[in-house]
N, C-alpha and C positions, 0 to 999 in steps of 0.2 A: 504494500500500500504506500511504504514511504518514498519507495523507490519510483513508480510509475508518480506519483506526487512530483518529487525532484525531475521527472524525465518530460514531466508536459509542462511545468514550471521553465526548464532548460530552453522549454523551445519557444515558449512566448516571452522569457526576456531575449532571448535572439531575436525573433521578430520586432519586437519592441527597438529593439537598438538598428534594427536595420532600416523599420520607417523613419526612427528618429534621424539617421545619416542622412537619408535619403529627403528627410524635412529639410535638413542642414543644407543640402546641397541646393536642392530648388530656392530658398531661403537666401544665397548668395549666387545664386545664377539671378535671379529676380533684381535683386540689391543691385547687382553689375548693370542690369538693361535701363533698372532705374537712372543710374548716376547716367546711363553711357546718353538716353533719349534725355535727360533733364538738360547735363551741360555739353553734350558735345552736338545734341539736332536741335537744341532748344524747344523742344516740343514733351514737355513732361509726359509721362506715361497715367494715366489716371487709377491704373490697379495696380500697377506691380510694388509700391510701397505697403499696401493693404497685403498684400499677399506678402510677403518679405516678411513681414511683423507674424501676421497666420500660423505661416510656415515654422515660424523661431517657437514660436508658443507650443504649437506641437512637438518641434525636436525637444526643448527644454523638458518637455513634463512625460515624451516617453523616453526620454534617457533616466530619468529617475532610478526607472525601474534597474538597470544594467547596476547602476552606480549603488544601491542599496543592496542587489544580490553581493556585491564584490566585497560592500561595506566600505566602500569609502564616502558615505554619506552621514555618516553615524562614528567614526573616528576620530576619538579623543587621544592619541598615542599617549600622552603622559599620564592619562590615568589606567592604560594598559602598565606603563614603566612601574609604577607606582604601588599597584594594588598586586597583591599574593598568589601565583600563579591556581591557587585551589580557589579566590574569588573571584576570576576571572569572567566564568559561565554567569554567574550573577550579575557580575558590571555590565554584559551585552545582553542579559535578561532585561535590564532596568533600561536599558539605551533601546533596546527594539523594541517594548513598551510604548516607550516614549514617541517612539517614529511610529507605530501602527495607531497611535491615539490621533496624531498630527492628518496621518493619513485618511484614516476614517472621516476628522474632519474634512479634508480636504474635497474624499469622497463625495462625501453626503450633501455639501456645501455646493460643492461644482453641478453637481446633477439640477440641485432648486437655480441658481443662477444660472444653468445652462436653460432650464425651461423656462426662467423668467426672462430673457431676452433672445425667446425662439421668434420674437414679431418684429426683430427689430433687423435691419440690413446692412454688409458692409459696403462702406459706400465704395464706388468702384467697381463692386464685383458684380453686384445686385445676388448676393447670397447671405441666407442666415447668418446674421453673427453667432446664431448658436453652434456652428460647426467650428468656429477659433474657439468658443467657451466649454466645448467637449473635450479637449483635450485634456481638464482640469481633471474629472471624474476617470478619464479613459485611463491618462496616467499614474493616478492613486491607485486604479484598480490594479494596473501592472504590477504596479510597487507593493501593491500591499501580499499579491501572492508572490515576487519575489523576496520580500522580507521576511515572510512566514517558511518560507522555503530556504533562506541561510541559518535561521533560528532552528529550526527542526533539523537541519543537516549536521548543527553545532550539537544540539542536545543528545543529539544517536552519535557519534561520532563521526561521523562522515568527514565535517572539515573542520579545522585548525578552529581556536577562540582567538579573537582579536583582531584587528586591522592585518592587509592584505603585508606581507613583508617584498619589498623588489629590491632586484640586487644593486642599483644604483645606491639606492638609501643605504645598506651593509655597505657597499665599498668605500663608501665619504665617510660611514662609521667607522670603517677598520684603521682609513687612511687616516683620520682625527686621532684615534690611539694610537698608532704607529708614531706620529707626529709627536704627541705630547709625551709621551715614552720616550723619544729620541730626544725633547728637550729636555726633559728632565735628567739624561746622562748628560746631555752639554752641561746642564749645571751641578751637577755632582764634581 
């Protein structure tokens, strides 16, 4: 059960991260045509700024979801340094609390504002603004079942407790103590 959880989890923060790229991309293709018809034909574009903003709102709120499975939405590194490797599971019990509470709002919030401005239009496009205010609800939901799905992979042991470790961060760590190790015999 946890594992088919984790494995259609897997595939909707993929998807989620791939429309979001792909928000991104149209989002700066748009941006470019804007700048390119404003100053270079002098004839402004009347929707591709409305869409540019659109598009960002959609990448921002389903990359959520990628960024909370990985948990670098929710890292506090110093209070990982800090607290006792045996209260570890407890500090990202109380920190994805935190975020699923956030979330839920975010949820439930985005759905009533998304239906309370289904009558209204982007100017430009002549479409719902409720299709930019969907994003709010679409991307909590992502997030909320990737959140539930690093929490439940931490409690089974599936993956590590704490923020994601990359080796760039260890090597500038190693090279800092290597450093101050070496000063410290220069001054001996």
């Amino acid at each position: 059960m946890v594992e088919r959880f984790l494995r259609v989890e897997s595939h909707l923060t993929r998807l989620a991260l791939f429309v979001a790229v792909l928000m991104l991309v149209l989002s700066v293709v748009t941006g470019f045509y804007q700048v390119l018809t404003r100053f270079v034909f002098n004839a402004p574009s009347t929707w591709s700024e409305v869409m540019a903003r659109s598009t960002m709102i959609w990448c921002v709120f389903l990359a959520m979801a990628p960024c909370f499975r990985g948990g670098y939405m929710m890292a506090v590194e110093i209070i990982y340094k800090l607290v006792p490797a045996r209260a570890l599971m407890l500090v990202e019990s109380f920190i994805g609390l935190a975020c699923l509470i956030v979330l839920v709002i975010l949820f439930y919030f985005g759905i009533a504002m998304t239906v309370r401005v289904g009558g209204q239009t982007l100017s430009g496009l002549g479409i719902s603004i409720a299709w930019a205010y969907a994003a709010i609800p679409v991307g909590a939901g992502f997030s909320l079942i990737a959140l539930c799905a690093r929490l439940l992979a931490q409690l089974t042991g599936r993956e590590t407790i704490g923020p994601p470790r990359d080796e760039a961060e260890e090597s500038v760590t190693s090279d800092t103590t290597a450093d101050s190790r070496k000063e410290r015999r220069a001054r001996s």
